[in-house]
C-alpha positions in Angstrom: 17.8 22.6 -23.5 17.8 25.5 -20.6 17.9 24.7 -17.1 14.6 26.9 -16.7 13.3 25.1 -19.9 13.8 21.3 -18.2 11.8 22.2 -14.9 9.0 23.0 -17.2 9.0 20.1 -18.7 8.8 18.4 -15.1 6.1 20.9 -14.6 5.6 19.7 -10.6 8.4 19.8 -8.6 12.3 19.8 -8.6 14.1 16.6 -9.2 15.4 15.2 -6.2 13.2 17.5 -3.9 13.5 18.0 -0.2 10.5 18.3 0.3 7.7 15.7 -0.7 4.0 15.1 -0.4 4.1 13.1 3.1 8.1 13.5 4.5 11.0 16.1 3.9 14.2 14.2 3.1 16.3 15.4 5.6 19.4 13.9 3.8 19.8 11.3 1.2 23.3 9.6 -0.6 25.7 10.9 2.4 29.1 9.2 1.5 30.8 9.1 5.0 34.4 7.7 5.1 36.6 6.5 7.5 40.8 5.7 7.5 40.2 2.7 5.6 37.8 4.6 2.7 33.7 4.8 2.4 32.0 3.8 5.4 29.0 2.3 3.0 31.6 -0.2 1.6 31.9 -2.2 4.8 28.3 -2.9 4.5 27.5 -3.8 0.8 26.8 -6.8 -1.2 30.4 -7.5 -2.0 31.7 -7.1 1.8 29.5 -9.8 2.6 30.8 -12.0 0.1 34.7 -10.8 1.7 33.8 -11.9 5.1 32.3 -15.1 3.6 35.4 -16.2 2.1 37.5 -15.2 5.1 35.5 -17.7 7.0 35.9 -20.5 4.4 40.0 -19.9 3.9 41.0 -22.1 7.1 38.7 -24.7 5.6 40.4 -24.9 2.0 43.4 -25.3 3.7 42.6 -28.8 5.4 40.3 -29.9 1.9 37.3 -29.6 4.0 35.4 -26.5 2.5 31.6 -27.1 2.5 31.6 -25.0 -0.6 34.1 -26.9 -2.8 35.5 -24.8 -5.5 32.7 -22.5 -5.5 33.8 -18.9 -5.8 32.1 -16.8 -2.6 30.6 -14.2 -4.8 29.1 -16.9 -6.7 27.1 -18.6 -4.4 23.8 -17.7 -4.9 21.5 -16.7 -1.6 19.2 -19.7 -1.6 22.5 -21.6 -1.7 23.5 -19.9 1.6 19.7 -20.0 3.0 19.6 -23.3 2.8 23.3 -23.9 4.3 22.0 -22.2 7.1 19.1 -24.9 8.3 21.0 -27.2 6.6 22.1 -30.9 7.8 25.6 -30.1 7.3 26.6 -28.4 10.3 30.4 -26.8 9.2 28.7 -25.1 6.4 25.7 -23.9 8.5 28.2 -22.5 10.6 30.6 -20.4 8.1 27.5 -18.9 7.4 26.3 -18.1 10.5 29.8 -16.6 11.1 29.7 -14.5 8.2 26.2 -13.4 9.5 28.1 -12.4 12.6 30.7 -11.0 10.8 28.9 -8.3 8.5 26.1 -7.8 11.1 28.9 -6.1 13.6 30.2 -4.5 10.4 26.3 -3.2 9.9 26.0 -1.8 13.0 29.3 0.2 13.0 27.9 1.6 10.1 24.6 2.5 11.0 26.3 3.6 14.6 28.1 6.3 12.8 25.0 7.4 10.6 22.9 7.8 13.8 26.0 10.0 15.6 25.6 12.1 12.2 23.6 15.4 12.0 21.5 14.7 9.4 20.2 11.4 11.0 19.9 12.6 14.8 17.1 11.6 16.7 16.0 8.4 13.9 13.6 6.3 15.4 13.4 3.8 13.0 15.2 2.5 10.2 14.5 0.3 7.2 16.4 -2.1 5.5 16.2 -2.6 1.9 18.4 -3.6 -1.3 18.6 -7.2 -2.4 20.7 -8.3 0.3 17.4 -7.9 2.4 15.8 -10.6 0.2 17.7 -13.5 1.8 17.0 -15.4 5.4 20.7 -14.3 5.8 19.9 -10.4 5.3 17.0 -10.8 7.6 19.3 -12.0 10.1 21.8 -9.8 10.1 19.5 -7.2 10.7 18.0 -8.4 13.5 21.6 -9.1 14.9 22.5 -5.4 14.1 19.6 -4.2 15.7 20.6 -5.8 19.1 24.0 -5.0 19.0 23.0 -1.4 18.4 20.4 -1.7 21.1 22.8 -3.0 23.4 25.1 0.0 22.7 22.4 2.2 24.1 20.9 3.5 20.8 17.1 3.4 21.4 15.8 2.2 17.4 14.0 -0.2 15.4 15.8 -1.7 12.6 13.8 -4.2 10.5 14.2 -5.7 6.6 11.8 -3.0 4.0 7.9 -4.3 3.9 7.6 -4.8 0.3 10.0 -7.3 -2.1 13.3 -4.7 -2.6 12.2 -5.1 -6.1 8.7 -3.7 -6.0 9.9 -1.0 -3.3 11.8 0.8 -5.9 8.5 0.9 -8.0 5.8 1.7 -5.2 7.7 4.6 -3.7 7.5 6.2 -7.0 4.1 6.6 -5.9 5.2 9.1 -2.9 6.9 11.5 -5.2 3.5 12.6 -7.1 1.0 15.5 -6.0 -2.2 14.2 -4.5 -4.3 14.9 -7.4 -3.1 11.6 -8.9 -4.6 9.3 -6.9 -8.3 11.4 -7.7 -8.8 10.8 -11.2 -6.8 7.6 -12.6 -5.9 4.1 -11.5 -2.3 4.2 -11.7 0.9 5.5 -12.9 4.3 4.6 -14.4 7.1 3.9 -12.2 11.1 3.3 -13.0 13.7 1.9 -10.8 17.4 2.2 -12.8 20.5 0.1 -11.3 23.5 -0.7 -12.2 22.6 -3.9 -13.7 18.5 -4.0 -14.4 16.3 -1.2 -15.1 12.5 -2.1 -14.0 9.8 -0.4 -14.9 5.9 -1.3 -13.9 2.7 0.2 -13.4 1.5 1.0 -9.9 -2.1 0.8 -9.2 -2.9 3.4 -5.9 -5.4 1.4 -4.8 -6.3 4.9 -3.8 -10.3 4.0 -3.0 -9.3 1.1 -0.8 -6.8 2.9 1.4 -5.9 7.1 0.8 -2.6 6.0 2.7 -1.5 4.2 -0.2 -0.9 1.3 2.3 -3.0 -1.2 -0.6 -0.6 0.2 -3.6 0.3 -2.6 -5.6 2.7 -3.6 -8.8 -0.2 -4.1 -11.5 2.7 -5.1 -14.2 6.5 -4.6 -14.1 8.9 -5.5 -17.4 12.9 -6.2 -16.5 15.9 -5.3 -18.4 19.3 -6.6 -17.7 21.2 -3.9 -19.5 24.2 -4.6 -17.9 24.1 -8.0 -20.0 23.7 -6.0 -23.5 26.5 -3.0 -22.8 24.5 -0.5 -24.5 24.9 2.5 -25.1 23.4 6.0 -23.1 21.5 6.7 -25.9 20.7 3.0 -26.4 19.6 2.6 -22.9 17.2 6.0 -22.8 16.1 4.5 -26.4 14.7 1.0 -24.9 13.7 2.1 -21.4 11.0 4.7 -23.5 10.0 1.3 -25.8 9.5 -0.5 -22.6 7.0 2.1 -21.0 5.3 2.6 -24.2 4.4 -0.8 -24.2 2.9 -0.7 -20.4 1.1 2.3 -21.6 -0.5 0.2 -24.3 -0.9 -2.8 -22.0 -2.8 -0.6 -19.8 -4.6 0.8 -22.3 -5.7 -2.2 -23.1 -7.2 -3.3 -19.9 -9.0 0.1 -19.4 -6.5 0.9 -16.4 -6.4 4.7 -16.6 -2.6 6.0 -16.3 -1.9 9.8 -14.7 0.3 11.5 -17.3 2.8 11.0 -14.3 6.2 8.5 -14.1 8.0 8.8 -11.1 11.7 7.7 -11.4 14.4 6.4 -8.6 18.0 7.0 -9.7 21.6 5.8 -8.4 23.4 9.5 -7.3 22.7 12.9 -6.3 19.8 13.9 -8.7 19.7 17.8 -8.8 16.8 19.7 -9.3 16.9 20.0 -13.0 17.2 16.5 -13.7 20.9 16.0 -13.8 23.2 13.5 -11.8 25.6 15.2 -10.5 27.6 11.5 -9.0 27.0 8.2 -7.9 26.2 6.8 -11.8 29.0 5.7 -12.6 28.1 1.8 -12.8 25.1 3.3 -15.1 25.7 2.5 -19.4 27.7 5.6 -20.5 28.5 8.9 -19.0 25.0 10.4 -17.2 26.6 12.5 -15.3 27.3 14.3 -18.4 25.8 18.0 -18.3 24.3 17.9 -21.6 22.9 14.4 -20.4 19.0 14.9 -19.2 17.0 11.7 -18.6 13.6 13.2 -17.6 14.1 15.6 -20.7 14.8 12.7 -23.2 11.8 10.8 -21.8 9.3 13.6 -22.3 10.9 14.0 -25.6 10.0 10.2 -26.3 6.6 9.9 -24.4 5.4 13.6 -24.4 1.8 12.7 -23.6 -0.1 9.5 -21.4 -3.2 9.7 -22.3 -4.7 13.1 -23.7 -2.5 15.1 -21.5 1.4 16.4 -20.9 3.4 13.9 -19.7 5.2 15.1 -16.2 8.3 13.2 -14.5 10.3 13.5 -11.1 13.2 11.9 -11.1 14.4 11.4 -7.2 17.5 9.2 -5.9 16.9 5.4 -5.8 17.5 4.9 -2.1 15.1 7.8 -1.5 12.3 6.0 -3.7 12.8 2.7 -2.2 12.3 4.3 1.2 9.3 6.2 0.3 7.6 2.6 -0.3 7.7 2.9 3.5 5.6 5.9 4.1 2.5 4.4 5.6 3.7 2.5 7.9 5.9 4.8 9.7 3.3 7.2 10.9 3.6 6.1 14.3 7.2 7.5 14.0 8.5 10.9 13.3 12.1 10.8 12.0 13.4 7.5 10.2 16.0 6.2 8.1 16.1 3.4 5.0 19.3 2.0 4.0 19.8 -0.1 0.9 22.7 -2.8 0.6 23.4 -3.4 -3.1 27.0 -2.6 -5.0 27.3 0.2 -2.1 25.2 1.6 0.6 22.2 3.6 -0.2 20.9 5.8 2.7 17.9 8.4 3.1 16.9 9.7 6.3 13.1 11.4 5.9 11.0 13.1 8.8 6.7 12.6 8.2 5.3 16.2 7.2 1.8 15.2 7.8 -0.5 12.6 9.2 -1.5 9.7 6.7 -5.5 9.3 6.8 -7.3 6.5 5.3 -8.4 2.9 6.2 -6.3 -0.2 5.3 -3.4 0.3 7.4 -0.7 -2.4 8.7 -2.3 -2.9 12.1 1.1 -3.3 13.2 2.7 -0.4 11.9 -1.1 2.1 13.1 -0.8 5.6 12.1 -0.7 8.3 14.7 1.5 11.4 14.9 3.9 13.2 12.3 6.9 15.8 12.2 7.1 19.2 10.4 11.1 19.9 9.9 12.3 21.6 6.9 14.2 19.5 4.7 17.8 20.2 3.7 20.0 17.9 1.8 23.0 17.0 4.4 26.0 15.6 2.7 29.0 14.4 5.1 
């Protein structure tokens, strides 16, 4: 299928589009390195689990590790929350040591985002991924936060509102025109990782609150692909079963779907549809160029309802962010970064003023930014 061919098919906007209904994405997926390789690999998942273990070597040494025989990257988070308030006071404190630990390595991080170009001026930045979804994660932000302040940087850095897992659902909701939230209840949303794809219907809530603040997960289905090793073509084949069936369950319960499903995506999505990187922990090659996944879906689900189907496909860091979008209309320019397998990043600036009732009255709406959006890759 032609390139000019797929952006029909999308028939609203470019994949992985600057610019958006409520923000611009100033830059999204920036891979920064320093001498010792990718910045965002100081700051994952796994260099947690490093620092964790470096803490707990002096302790094997003497027979007196807290954790036993337990690999590091094994120990589940609850494990390690629970360490932490824990009557065992050694293991309470490896952990809060490693907190230490990763939260410096966070803030070097983020230090060297904000010096960027594409992230100058942030006010605020969010903090998603499942690492977020842990006592630990929530401390370490707040850790990197003062260490940041305390090196002069004037910003907010706090843990994403919503559960990381709903985030990558809700902010699908911010990639689709405003005529959505008029005439239906709700649409489809995916969020594909390396190891799960999720998909769910989103009810706007749109009566309750035009910001979208009162969005909500109405029904989300989970699939460990990484457990089954399937195939691309496999993986396309039960991703479209699964969001026939929320069609049907909808359906069912008179919730009205917009022919609409908004996607987040690991890489650099380009405006056709393709990946260019970033999706290579993703079941076969979709970086391919005769690899579309918006195309094969439309091909699979051409209609919702009794009308075209119509799918944007956006980077899953950028989606996850986008969750965020009515609370940080007392803001101007801000940032989400997501620690998972690597470092997802997305730095936005609000296009317009969010109306509506139903708003965080923490996080009140008041003024916006109007910058042209440009993808900035460093």
């Amino acid at each position: 299928m032609a390139t000019d061919e797929l952006v029909k098919t999308t028939g609203i906007a470019n994949h992985g589009a600057g610019r958006l209904p409520s923000v611009d994405v100033d830059s999204f997926n920036i891979e920064m390195k320093d001498d010792d390789g990718f910045l965002g690999d100081r700051a994952s998942k796994g260099a947690f689990r490093e620092i964790l273990d470096r803490w707990r070597k002096p302790l094997r040494k003497t027979g007196e590790d807290p954790f036993g025989k337990e690999p590091s990257e094994s120990i589940s988070k609850k494990t390690l929350d629970a360490m932490l308030v824990g009557d065992d006071t050694e293991a309470s404190a490896v952990v809060h040591s490693a907190i230490e630990d990763f939260a410096q390595e966070l803030a070097y991080v983020t230090r060297r985002f904000l010096k960027s170009k594409a992230w100058a001026k942030t006010e605020r930045i969010v903090v998603g991924g499942g690492f977020r979804d842990s006592r630990l994660g929530e401390l370490a932000i707040a850790r990197a936060e003062i260490i940041l302040k305390s090196d002069g940087f004037k910003i907010d850095m706090l843990p994403i509102g919503h559960h990381p897992d709903e985030a990558g659902l809700l902010g699908a909701l911010h990639l689709a025109p405003s005529w959505i939230f008029e005439g239906y209840d709700g649409i489809l949303a995916v969020d594909i990782g390396g190891t799960n794809i999720r998909c769910g219907v989103v009810e706007t809530s749109w009566k309750k609150a035009k910001d979208l603040s009162k969005a909500s997960v109405w029904k989300a289905e989970l699939w460990r692909h990484a457990d089954d090793e399937p195939t691309r073509e496999g993986a396309v084949k039960r991703l479209t079963k699964m969001l026939k069936g929320l069609i049907e369950e909808a359906d069912n319960e008179d919730l009205k779907l917009a022919p609409f499903i908004g996607i987040a995506c690991p890489g650099v999505i380009k405006e056709d549809g393709s990946i260019e990187k970033g999706a290579q922990n993703l079941p076969g090659n979709w970086e391919s160029s005769k690899f579309n996944l918006p195309a094969s879906l439309i091909e699979g689900i051409p209609q919702v309802g009794e009308h075209d189907t119509a799918i944007l496909m956006h980077n899953d860091g950028v989606v996850q962010g986008l969750s965020e979008v009515p609370f940080m209309q007392d803001v101007e320019r801000w940032g989400v970064l997501t620690i998972g397998t690597g470092l997802g990043n997305a730095r936005f600036t609000n296009r317009r003023k969010e109306s509506g009732n139903g708003k965080d009255k923490d996080r009140d709406s008041t003024e916006n930014g109007k910058k042209k959006s440009k993808n900035d890759k460093e």
